[in-house]
PQR file with spaces between the fields and no chain letter, atoms N, CA, C, O and H, PARSE charges and radii, in Angstrom:
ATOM       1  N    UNK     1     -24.260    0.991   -4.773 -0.4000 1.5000
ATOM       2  CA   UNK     1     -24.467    1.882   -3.655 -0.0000 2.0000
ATOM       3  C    UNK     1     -24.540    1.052   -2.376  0.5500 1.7000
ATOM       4  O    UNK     1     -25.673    1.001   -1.898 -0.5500 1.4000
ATOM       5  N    UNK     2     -23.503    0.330   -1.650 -0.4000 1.5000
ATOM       6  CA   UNK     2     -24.099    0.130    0.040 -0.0000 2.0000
ATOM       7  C    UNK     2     -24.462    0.751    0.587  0.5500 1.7000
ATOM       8  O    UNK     2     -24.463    1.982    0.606 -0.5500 1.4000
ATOM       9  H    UNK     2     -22.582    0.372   -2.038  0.4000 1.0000
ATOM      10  N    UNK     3     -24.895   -0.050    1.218 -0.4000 1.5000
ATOM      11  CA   UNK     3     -25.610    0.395    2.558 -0.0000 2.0000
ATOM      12  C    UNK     3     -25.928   -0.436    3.707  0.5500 1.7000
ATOM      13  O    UNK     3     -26.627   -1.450    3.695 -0.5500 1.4000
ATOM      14  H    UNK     3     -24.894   -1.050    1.202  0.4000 1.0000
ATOM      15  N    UNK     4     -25.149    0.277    5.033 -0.4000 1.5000
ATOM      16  CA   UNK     4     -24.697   -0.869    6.028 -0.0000 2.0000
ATOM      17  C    UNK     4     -25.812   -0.957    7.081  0.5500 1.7000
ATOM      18  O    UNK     4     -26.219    0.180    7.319 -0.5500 1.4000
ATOM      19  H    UNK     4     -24.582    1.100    5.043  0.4000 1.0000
ATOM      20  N    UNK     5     -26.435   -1.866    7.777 -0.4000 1.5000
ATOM      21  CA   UNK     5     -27.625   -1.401    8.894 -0.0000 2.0000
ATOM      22  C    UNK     5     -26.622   -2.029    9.836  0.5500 1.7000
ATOM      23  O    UNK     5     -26.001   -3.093    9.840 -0.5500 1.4000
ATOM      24  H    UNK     5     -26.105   -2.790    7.584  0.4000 1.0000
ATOM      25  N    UNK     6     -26.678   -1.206   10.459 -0.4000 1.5000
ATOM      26  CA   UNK     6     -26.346   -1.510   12.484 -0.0000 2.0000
ATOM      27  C    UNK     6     -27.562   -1.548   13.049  0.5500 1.7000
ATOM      28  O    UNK     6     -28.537   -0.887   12.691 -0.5500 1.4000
ATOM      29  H    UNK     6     -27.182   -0.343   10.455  0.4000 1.0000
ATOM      30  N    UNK     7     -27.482   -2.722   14.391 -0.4000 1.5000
ATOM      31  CA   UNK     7     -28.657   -2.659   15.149 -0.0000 2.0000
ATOM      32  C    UNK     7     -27.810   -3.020   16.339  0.5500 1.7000
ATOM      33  O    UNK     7     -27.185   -4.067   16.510 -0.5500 1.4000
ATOM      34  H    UNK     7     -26.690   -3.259   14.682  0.4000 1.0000
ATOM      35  N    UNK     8     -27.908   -1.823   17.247 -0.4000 1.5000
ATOM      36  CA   UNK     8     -27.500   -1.256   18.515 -0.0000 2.0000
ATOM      37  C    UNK     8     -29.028   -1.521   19.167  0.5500 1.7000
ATOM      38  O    UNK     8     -30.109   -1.288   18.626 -0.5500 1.4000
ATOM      39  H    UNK     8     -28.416   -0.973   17.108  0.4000 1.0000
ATOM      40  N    UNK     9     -28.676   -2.295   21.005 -0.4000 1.5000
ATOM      41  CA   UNK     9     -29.619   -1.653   22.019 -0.0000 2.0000
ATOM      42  C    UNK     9     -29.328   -0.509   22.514  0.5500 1.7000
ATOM      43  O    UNK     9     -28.135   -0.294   22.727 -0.5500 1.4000
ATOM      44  H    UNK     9     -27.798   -2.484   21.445  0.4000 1.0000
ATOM      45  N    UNK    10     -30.094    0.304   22.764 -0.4000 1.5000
ATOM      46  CA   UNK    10     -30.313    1.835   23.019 -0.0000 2.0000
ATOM      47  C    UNK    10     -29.776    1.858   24.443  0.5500 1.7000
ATOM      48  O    UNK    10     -29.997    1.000   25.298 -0.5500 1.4000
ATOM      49  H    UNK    10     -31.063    0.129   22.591  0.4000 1.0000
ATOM      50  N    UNK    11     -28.794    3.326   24.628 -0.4000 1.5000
ATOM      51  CA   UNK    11     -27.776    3.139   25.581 -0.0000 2.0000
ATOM      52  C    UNK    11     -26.541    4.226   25.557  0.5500 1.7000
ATOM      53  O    UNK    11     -26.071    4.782   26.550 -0.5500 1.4000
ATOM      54  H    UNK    11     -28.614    4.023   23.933  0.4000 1.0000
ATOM      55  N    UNK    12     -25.940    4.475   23.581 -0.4000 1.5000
ATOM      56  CA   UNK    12     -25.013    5.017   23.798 -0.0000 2.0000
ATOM      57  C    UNK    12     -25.509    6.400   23.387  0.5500 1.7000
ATOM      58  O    UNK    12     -26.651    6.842   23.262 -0.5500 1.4000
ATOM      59  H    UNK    12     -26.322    4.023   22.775  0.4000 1.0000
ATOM      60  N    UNK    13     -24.462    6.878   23.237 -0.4000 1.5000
ATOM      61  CA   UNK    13     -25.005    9.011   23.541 -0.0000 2.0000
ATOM      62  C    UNK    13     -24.770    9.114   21.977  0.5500 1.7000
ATOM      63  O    UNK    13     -24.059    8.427   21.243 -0.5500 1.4000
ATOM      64  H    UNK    13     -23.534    6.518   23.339  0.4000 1.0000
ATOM      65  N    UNK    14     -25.382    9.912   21.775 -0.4000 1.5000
ATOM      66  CA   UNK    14     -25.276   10.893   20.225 -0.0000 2.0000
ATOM      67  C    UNK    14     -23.796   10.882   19.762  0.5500 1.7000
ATOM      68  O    UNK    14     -23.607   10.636   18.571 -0.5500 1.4000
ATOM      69  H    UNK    14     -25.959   10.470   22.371  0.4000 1.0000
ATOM      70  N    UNK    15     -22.657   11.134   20.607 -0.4000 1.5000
ATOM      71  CA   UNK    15     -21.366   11.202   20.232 -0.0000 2.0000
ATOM      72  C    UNK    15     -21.148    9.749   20.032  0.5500 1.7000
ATOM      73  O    UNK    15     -20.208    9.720   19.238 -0.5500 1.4000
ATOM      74  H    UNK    15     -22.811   11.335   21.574  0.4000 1.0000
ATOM      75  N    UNK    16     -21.380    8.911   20.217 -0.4000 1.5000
ATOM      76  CA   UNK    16     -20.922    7.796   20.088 -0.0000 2.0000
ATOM      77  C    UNK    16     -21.301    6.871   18.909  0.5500 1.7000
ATOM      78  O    UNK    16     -20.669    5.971   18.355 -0.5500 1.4000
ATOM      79  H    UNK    16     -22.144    8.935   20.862  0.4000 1.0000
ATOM      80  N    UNK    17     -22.620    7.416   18.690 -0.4000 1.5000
ATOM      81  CA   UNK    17     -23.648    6.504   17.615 -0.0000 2.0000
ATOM      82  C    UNK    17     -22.630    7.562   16.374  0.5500 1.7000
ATOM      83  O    UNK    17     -22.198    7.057   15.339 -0.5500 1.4000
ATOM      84  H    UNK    17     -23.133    8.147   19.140  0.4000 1.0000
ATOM      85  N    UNK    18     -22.416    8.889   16.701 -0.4000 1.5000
ATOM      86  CA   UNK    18     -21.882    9.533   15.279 -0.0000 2.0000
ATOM      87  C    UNK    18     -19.903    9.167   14.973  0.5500 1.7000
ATOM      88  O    UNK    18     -19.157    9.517   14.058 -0.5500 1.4000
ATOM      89  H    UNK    18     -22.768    9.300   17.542  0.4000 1.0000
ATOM      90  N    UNK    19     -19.676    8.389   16.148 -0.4000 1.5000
ATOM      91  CA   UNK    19     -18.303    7.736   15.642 -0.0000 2.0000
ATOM      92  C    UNK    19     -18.240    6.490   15.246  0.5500 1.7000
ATOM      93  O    UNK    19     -17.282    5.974   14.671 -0.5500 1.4000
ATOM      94  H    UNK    19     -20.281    8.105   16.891  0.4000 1.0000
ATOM      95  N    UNK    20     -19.543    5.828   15.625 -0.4000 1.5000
ATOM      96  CA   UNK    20     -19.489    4.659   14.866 -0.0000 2.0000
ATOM      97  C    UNK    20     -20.015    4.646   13.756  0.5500 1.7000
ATOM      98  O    UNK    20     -20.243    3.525   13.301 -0.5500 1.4000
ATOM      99  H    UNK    20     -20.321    6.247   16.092  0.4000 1.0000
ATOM     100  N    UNK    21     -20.457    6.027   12.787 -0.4000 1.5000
ATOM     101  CA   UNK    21     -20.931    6.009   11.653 -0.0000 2.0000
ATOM     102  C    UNK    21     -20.029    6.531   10.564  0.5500 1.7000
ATOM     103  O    UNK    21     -20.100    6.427    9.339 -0.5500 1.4000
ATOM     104  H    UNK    21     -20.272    6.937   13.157  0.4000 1.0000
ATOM     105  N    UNK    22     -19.018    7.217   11.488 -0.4000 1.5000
ATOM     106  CA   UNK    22     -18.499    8.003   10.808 -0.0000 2.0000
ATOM     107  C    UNK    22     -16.808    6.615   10.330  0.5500 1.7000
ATOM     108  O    UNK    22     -16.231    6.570    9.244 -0.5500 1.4000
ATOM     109  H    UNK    22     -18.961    7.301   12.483  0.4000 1.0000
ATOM     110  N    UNK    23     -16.462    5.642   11.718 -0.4000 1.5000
ATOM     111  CA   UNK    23     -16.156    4.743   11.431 -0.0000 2.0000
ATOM     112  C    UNK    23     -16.172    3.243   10.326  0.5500 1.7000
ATOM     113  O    UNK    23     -15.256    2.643    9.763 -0.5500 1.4000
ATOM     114  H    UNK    23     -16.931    5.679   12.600  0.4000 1.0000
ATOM     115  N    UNK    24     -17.400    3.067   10.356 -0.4000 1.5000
ATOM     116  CA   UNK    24     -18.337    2.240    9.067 -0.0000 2.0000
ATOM     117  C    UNK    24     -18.262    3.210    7.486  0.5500 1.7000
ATOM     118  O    UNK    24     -17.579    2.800    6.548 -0.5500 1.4000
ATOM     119  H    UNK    24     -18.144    3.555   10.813  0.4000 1.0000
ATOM     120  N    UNK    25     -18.569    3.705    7.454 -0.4000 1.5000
ATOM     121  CA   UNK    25     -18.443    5.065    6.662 -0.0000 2.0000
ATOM     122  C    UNK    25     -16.989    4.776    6.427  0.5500 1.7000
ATOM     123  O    UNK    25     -16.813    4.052    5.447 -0.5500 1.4000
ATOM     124  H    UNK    25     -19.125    4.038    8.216  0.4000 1.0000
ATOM     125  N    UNK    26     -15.977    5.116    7.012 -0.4000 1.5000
ATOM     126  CA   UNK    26     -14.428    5.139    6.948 -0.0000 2.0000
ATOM     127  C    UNK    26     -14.127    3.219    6.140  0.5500 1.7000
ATOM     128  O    UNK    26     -13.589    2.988    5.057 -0.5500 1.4000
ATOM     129  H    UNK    26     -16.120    5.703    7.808  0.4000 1.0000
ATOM     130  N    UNK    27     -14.652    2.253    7.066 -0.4000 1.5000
ATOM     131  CA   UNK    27     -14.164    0.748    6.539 -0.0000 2.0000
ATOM     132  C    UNK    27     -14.898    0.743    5.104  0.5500 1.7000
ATOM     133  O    UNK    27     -14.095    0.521    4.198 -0.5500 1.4000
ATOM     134  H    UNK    27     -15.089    2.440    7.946  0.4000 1.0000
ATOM     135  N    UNK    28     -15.919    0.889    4.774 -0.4000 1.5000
ATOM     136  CA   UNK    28     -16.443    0.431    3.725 -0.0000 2.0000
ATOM     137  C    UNK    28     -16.064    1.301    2.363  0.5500 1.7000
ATOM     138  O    UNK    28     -16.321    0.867    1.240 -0.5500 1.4000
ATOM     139  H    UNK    28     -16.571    1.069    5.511  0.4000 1.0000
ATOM     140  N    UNK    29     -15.337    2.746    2.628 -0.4000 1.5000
ATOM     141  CA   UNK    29     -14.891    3.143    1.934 -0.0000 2.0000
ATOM     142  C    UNK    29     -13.605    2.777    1.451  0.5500 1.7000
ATOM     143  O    UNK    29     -13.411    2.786    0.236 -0.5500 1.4000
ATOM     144  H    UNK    29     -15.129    3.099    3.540  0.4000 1.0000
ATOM     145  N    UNK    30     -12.583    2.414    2.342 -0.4000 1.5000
ATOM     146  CA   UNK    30     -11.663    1.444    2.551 -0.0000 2.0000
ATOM     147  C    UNK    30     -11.216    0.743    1.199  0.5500 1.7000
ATOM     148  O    UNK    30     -10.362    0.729    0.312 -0.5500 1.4000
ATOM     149  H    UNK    30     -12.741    2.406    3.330  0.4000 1.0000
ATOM     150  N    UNK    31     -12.872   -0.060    1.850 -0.4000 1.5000
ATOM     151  CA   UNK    31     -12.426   -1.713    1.317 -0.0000 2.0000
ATOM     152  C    UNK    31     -13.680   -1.931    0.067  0.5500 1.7000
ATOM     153  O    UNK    31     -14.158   -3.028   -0.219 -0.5500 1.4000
ATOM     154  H    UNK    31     -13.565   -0.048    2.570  0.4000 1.0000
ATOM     155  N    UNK    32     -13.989   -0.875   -0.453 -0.4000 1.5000
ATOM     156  CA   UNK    32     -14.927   -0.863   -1.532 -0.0000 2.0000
ATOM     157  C    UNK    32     -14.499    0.042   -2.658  0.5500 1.7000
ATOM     158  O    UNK    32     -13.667    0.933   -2.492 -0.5500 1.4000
ATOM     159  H    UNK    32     -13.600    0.016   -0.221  0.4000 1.0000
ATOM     160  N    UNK    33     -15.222   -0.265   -4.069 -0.4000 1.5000
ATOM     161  CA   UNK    33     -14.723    0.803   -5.188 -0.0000 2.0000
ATOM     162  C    UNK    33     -16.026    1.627   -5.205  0.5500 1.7000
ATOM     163  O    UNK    33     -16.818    1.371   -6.111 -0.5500 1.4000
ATOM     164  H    UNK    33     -15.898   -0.989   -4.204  0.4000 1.0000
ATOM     165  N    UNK    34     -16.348    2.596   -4.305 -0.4000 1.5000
ATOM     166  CA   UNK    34     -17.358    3.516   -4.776 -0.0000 2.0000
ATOM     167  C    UNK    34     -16.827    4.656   -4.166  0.5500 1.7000
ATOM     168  O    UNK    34     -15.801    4.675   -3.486 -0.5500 1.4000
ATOM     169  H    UNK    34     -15.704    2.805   -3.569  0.4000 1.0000
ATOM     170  N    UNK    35     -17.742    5.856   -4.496 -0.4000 1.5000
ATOM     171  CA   UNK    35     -17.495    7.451   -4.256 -0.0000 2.0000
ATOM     172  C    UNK    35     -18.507    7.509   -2.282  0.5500 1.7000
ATOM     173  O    UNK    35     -19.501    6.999   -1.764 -0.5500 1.4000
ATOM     174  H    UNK    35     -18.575    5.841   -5.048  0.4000 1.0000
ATOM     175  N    UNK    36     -17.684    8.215   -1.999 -0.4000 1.5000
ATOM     176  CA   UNK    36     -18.204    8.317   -0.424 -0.0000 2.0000
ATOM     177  C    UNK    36     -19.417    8.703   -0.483  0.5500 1.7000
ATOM     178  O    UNK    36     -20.209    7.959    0.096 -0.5500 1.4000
ATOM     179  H    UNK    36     -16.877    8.629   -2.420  0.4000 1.0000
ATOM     180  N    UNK    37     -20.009    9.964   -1.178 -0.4000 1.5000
ATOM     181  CA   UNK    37     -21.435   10.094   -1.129 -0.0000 2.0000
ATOM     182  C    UNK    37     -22.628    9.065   -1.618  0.5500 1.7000
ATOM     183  O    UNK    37     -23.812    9.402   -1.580 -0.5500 1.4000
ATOM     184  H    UNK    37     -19.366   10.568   -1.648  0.4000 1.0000
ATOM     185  N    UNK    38     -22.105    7.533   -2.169 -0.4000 1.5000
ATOM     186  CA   UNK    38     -22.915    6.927   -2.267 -0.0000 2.0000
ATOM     187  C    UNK    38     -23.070    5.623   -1.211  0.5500 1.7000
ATOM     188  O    UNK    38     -23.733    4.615   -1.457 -0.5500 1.4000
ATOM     189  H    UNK    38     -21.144    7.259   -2.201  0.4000 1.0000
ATOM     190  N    UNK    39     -22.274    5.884    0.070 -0.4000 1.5000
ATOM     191  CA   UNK    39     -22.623    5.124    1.002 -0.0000 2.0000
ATOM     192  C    UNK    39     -23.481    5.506    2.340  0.5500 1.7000
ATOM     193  O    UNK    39     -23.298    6.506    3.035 -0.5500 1.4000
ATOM     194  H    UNK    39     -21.735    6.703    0.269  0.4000 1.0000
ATOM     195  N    UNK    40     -24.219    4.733    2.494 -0.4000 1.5000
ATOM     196  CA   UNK    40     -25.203    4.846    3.717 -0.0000 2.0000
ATOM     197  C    UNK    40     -25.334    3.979    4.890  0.5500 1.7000
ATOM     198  O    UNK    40     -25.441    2.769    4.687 -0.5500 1.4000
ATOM     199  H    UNK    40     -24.368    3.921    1.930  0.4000 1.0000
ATOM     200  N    UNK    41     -25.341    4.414    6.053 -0.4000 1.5000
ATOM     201  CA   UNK    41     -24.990    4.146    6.960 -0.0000 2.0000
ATOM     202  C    UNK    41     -26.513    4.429    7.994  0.5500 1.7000
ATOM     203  O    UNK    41     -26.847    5.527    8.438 -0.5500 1.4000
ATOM     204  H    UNK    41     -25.254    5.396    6.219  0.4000 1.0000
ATOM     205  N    UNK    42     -27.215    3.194    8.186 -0.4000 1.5000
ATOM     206  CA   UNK    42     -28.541    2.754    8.867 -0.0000 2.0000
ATOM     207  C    UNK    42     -27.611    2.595   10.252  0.5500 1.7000
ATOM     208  O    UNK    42     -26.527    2.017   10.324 -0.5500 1.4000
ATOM     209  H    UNK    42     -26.943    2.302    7.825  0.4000 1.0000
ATOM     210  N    UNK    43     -28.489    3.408   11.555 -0.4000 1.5000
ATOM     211  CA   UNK    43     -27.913    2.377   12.874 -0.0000 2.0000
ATOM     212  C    UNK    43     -29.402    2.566   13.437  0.5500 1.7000
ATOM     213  O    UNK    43     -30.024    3.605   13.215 -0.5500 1.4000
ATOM     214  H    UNK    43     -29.370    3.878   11.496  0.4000 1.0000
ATOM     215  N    UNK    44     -29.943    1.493   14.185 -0.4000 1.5000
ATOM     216  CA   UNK    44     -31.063    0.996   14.320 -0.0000 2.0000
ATOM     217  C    UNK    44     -31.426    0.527   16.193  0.5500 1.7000
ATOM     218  O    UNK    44     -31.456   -0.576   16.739 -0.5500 1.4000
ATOM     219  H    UNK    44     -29.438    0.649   14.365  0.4000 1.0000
ATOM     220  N    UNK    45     -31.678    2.091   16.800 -0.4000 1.5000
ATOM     221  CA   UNK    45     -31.338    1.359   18.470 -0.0000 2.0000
ATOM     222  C    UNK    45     -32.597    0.925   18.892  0.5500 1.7000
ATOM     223  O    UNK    45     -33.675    1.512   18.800 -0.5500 1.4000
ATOM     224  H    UNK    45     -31.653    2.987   16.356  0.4000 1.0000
ATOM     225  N    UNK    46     -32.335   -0.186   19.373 -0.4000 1.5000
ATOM     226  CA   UNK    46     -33.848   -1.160   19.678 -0.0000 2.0000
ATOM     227  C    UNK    46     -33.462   -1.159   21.357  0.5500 1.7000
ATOM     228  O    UNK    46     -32.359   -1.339   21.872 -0.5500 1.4000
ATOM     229  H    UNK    46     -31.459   -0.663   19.448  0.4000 1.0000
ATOM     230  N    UNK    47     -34.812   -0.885   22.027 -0.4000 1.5000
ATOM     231  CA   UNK    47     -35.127   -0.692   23.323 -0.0000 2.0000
ATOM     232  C    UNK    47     -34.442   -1.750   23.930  0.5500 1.7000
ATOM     233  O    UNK    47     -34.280   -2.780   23.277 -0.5500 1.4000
ATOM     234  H    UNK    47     -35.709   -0.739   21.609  0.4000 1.0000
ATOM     235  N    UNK    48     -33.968   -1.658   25.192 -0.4000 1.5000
ATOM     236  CA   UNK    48     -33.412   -3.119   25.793 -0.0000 2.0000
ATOM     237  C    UNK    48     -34.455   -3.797   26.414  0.5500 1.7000
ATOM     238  O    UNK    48     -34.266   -4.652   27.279 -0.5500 1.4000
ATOM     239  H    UNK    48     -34.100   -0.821   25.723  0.4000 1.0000
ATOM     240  N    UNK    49     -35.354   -3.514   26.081 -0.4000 1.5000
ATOM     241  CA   UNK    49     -36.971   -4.326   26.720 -0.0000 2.0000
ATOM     242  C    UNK    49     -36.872   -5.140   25.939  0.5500 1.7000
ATOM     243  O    UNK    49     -36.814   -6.342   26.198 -0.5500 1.4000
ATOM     244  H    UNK    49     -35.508   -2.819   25.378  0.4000 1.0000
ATOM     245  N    UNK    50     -36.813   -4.407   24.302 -0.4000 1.5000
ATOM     246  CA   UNK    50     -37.198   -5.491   23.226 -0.0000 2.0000
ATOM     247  C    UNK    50     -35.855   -6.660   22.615  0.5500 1.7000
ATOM     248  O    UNK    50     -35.965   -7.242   21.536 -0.5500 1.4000
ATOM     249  H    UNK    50     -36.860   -3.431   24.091  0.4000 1.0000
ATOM     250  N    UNK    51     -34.851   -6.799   23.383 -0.4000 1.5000
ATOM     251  CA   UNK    51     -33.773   -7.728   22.736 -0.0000 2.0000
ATOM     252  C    UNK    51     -33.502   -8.247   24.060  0.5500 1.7000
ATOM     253  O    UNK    51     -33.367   -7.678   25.143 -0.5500 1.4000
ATOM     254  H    UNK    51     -34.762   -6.327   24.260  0.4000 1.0000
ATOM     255  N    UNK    52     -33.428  -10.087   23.538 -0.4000 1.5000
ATOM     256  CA   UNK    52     -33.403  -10.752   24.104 -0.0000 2.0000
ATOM     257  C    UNK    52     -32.645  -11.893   23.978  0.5500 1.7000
ATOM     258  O    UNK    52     -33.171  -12.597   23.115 -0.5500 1.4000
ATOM     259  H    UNK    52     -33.537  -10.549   22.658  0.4000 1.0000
ATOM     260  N    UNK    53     -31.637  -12.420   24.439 -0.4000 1.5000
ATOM     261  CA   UNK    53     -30.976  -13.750   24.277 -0.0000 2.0000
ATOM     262  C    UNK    53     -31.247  -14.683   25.994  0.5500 1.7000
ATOM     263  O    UNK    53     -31.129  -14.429   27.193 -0.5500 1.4000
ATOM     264  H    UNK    53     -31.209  -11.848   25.140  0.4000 1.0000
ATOM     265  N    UNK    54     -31.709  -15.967   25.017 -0.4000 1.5000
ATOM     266  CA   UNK    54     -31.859  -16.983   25.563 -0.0000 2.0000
ATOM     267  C    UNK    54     -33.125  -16.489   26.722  0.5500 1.7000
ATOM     268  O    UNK    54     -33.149  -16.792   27.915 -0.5500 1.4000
ATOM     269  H    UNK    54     -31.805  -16.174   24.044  0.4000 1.0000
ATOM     270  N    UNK    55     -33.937  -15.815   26.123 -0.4000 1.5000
ATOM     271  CA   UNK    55     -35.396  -15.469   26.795 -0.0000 2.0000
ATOM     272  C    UNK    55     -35.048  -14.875   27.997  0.5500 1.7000
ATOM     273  O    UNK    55     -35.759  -15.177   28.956 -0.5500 1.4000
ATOM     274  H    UNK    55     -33.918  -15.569   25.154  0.4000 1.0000
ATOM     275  N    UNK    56     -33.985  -13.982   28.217 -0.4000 1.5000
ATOM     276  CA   UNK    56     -33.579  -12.599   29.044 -0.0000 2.0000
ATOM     277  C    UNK    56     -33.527  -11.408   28.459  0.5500 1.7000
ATOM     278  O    UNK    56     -32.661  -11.216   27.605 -0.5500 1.4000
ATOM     279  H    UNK    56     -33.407  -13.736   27.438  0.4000 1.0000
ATOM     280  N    UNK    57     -34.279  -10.567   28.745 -0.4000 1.5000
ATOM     281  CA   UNK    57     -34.201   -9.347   27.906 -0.0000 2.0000
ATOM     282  C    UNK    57     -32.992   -8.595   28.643  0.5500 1.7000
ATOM     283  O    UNK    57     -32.593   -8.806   29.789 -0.5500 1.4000
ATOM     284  H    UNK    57     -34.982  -10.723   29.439  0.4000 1.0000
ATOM     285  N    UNK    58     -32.515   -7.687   27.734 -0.4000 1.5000
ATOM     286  CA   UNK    58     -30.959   -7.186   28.218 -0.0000 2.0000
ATOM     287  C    UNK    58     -31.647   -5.829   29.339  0.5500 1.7000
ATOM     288  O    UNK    58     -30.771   -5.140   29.862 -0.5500 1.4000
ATOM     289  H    UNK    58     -32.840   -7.515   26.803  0.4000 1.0000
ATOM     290  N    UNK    59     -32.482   -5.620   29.540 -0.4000 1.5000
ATOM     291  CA   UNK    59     -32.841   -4.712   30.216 -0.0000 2.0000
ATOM     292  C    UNK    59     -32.538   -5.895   31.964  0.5500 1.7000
ATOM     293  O    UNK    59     -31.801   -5.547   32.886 -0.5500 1.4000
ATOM     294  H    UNK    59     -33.194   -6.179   29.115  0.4000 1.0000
ATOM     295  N    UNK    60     -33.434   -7.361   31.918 -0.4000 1.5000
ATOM     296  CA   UNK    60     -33.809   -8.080   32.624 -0.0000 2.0000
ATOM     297  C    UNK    60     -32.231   -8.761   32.963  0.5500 1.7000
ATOM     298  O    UNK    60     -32.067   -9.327   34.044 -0.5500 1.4000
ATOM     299  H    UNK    60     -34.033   -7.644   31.168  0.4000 1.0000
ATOM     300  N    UNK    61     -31.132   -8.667   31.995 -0.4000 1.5000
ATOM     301  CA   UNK    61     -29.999   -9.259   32.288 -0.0000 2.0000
ATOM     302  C    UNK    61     -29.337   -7.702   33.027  0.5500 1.7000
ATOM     303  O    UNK    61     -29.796   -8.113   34.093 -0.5500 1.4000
ATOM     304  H    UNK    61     -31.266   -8.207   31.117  0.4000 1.0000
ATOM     305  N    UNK    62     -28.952   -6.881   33.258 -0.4000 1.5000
ATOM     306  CA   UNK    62     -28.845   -5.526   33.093 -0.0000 2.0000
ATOM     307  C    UNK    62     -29.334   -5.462   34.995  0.5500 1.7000
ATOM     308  O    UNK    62     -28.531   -5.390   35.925 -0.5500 1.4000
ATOM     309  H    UNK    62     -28.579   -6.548   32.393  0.4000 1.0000
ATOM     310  N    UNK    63     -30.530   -5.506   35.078 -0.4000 1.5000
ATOM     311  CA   UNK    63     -31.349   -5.636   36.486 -0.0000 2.0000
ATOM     312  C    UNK    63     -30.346   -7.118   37.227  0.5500 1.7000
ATOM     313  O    UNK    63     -30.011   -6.899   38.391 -0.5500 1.4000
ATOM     314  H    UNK    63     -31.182   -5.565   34.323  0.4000 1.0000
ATOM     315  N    UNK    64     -29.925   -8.389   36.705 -0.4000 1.5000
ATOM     316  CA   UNK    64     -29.389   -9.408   37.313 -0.0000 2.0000
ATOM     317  C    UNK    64     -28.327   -8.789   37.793  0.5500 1.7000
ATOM     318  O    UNK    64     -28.141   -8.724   39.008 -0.5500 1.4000
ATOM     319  H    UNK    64     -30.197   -8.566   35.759  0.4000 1.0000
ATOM     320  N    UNK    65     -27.308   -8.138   36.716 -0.4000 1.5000
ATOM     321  CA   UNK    65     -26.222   -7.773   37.164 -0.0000 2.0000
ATOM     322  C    UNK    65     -25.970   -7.205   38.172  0.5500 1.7000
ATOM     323  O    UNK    65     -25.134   -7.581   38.993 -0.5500 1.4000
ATOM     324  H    UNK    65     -27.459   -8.191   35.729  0.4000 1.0000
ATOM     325  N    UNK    66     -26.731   -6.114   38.256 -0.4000 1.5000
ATOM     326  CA   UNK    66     -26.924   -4.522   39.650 -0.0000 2.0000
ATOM     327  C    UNK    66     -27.145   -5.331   40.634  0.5500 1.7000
ATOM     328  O    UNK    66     -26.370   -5.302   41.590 -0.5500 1.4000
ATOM     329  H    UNK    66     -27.410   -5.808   37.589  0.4000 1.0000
ATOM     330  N    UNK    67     -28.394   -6.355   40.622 -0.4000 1.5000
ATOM     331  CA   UNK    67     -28.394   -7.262   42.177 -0.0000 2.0000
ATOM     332  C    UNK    67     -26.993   -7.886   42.528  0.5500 1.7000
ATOM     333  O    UNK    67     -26.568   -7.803   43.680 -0.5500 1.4000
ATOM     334  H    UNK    67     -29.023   -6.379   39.845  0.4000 1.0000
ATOM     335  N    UNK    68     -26.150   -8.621   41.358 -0.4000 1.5000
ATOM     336  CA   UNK    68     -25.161   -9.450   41.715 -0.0000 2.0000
ATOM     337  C    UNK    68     -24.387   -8.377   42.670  0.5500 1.7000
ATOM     338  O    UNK    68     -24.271   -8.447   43.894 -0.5500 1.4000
ATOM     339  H    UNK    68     -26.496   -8.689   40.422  0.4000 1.0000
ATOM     340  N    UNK    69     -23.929   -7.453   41.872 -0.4000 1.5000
ATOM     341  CA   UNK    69     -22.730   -6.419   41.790 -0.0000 2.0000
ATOM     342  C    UNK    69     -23.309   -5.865   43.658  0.5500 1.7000
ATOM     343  O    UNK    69     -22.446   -5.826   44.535 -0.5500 1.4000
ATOM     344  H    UNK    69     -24.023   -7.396   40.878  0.4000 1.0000
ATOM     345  N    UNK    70     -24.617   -5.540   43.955 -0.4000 1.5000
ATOM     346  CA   UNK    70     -24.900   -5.045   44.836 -0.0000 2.0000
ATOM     347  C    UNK    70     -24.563   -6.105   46.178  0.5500 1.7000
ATOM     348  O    UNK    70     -24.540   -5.593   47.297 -0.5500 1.4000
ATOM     349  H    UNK    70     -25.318   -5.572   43.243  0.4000 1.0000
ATOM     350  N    UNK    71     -24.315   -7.521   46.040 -0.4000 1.5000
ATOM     351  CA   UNK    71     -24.695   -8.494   47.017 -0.0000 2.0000
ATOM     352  C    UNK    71     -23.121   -8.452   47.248  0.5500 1.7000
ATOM     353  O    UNK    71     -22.775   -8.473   48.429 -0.5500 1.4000
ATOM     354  H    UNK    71     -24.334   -7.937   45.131  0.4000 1.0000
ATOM     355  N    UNK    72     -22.022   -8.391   46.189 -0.4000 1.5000
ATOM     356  CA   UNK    72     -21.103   -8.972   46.399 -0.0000 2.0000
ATOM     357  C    UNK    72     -20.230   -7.486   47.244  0.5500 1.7000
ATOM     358  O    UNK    72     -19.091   -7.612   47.693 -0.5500 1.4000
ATOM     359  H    UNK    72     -22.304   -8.373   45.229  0.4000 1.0000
């Protein structure tokens, strides 16, 4: 039985989170020998407060950008 976890920062709309499930859903059926009702499909949206590369949170990289974009 798979089962795939996505971990998305929070952002995209309901239509979007349900085409990328319905997509994953589509590859793993693909490229696997099981029956469709035994695959599951986790997507996991974590706040952009809480994800961070290189000790910038994407909320805090997100705020850099708007200043850049605003100066130039």
């Amino acid at each position: 039985m798979p089962q795939v976890a996505v971990t998305l920062a929070e952002g995209r709309t309901p239509a979007q989170i349900r085409e990328l499930i319905h997509e994953v859903h589509a590859a793993v059926l693909r490229t696997v020998n099981t029956r469709p009702e035994y695959i599951r499909v986790v997507v996991h949206e974590v706040p952009r407060t809480h994800w961070a590369t290189g000790d910038v949170t994407l909320t805090e990289a997100d705020d850099a950008t708007a200043q850049a974009e605003e100066q130039s």
